[in-house]
C-alpha positions in Angstrom: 16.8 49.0 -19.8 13.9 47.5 -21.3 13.6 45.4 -24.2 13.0 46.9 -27.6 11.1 45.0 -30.0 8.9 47.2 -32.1 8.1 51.1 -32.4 4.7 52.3 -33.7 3.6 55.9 -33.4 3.4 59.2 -35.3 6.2 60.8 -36.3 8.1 63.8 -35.9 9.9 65.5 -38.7 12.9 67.7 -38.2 14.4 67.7 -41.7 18.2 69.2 -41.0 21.5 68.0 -41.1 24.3 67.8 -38.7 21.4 68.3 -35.9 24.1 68.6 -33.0 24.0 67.4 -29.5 24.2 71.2 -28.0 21.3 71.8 -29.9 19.6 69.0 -28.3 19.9 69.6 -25.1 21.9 72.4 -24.5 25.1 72.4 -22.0 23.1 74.8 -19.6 21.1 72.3 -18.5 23.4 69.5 -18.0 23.7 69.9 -14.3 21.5 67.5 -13.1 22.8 63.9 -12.1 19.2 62.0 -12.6 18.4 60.9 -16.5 15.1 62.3 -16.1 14.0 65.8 -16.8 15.7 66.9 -19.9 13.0 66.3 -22.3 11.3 70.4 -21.0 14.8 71.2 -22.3 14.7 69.2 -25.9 15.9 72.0 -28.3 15.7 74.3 -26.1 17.0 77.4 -28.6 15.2 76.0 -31.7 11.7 76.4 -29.4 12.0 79.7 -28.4 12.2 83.6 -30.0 15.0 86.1 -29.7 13.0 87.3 -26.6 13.3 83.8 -25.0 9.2 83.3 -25.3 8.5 79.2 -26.6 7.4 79.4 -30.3 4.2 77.6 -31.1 5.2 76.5 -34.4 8.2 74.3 -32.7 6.9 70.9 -32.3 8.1 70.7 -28.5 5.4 73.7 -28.2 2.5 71.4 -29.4 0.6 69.2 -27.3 -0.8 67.9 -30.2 2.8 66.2 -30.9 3.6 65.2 -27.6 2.3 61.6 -28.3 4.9 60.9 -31.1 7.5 58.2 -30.9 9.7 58.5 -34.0 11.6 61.5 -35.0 12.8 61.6 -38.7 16.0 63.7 -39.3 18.6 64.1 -41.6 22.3 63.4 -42.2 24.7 63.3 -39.4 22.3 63.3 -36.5 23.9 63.4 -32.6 27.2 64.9 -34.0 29.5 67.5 -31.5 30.1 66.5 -28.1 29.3 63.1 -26.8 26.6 63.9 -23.7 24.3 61.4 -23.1 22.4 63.8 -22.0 21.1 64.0 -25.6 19.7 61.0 -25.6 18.4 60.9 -22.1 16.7 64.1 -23.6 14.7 62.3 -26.3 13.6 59.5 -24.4 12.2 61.7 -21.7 10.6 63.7 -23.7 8.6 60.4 -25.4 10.9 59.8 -28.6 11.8 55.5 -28.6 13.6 56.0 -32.2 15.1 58.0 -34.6 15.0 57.7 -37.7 18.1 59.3 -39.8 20.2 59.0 -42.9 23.4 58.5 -40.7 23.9 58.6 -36.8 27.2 60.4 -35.5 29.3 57.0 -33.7 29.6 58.4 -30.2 25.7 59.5 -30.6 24.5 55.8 -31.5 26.3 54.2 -28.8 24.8 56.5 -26.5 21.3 55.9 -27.7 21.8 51.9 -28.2 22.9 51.4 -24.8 20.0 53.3 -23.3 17.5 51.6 -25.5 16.8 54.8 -27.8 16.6 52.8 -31.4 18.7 54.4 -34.2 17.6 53.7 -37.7 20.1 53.8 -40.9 18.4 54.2 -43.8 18.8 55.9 -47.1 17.9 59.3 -48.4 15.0 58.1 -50.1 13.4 56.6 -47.2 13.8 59.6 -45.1 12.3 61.9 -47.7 9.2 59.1 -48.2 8.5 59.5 -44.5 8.7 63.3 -44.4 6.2 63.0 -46.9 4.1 61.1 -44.6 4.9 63.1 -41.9 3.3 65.9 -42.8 0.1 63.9 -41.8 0.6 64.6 -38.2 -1.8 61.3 -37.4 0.3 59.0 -39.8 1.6 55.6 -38.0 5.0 54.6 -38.8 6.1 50.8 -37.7 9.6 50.0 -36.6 9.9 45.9 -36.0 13.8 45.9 -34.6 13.7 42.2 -34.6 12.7 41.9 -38.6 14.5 45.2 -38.9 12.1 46.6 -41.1 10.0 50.4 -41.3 6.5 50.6 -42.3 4.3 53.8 -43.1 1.9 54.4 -45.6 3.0 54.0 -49.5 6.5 52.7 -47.9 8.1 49.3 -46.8 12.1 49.8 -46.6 14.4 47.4 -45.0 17.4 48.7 -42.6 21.0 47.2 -40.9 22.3 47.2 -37.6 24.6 45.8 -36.0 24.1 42.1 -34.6 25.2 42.6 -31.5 23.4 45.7 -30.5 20.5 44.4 -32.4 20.6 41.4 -29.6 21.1 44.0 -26.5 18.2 45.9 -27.5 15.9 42.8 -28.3 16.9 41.6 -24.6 17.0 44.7 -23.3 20.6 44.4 -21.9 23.0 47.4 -21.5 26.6 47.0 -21.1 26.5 45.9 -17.7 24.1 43.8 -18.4 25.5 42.2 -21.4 28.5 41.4 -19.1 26.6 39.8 -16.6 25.1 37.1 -19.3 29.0 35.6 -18.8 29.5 35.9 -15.4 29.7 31.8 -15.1 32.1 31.9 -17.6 34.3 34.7 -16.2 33.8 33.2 -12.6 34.8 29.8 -14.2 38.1 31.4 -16.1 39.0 33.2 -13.0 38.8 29.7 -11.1 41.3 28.3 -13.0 44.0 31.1 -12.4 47.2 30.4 -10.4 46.5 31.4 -7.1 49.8 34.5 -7.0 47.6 36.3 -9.6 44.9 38.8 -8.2 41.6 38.1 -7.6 38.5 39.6 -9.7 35.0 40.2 -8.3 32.7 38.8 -10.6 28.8 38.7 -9.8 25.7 41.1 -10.2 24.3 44.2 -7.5 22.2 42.9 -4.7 18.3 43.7 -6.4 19.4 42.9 -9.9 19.7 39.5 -9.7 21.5 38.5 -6.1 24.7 39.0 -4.0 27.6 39.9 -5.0 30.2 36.7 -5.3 34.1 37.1 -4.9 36.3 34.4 -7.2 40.0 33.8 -6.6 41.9 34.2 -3.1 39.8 33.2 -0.4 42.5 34.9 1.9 41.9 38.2 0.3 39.4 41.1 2.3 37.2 42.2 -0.2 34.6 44.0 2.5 31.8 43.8 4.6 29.9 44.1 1.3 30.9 40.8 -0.5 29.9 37.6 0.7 
């Protein structure tokens, strides 16, 4: 996952509520086991006709738009069922944030521990940049670590939470966050009375080095653990 720091780019704007994972990325297409190659499927139904044909007033049907970085949405965005698949589905298509008055839960984690950014903010804000969207060259500025938005005519302030606010600015996902205290879990575990199991604590062999067993000496672990 790479570190998110700022997001500067034109915008998208898909002004509707309760926008719903299936919509996203439909479940037809949820087959595949990479996380690339969803974004041809983004809104798959919303980009095409009754006879299945893509619609060139959908943005996914306008090379013109495949640039942008933000998309601005309304309330409720990533609700229904909770495929990461819909997020993979933005990223590969080019989106790094969205921008919506409130996130479904299961849809934020999703995005936050991918490095898609989600940004809060209030009705007013949203409406100010659908404004501006409708300049399809406008530049809107997200600065994660100042958590701030910036288009033209608006300057608006939004929350995260700390701790995902941290992960993203070092890039860490959960595995990674867990692996900033292995010393301290390798150091707990060494204190534990020996009848107690022992717990493999270390990082994957190319993200950092070999995998290191704690606890038991005794105990077989593999041919995999040194």
């Amino acid at each position: 996952m790479k570190p998110v720091r700022t997001v500067e780019g034109t915008m998208v704007a898909l002004p509707r509520a309760d926008i719903d994972t299936d919509q996203i990325i439909p479940k037809q297409f949820l087959t595949r086991v990479e996380r690339t190659g969803y974004g041809d499927f983004l809104f798959y139904d919303w980009a095409r006709d009754a006879e299945g044909n893509p619609d060139t007033w959908f943005f996914t049907n306008d090379p013109a738009r495949r640039g942008a970085r933000v998309l601005v949405a309304g309330d409720n965005f990533g609700c229904g069922s909770s495929r990461e698949h819909a997020v993979w589905a933005l990223q590969d298509w080019g989106f790094e944030a969205v921008v919506a008055t409130s996130f479904a839960d299961i849809f934020r984690s999703n995005a936050i521990n991918v490095g898609l950014l989600p940004v809060e903010v209030p009705r007013s804000v949203v409406e100010a940049l659908l404004a501006v969207a409708e300049d399809q060259a406008a530049i809107v500025s997200i600065d994660l670590q100042a958590r701030t938005i910036r288009a033209e005519g608006l300057s608006a302030s939004f929350s995260i939470d700390p701790t995902a606010r941290d992960r993203m600015l070092k890039g860490l996902d959960p595995i990674g966050a867990t692996l900033e205290l292995a010393d301290a879990i390798s150091a707990y575990e060494l204190g534990r009375a020996n009848w107690l199991p022992s717990v493999l604590v270390g990082v994957v062999e190319g993200l950092g080095g070999p995998l290191q067993a704690v606890g038991d000496p005794g105990v077989d672990l593999g041919p995999d653990v040194e």
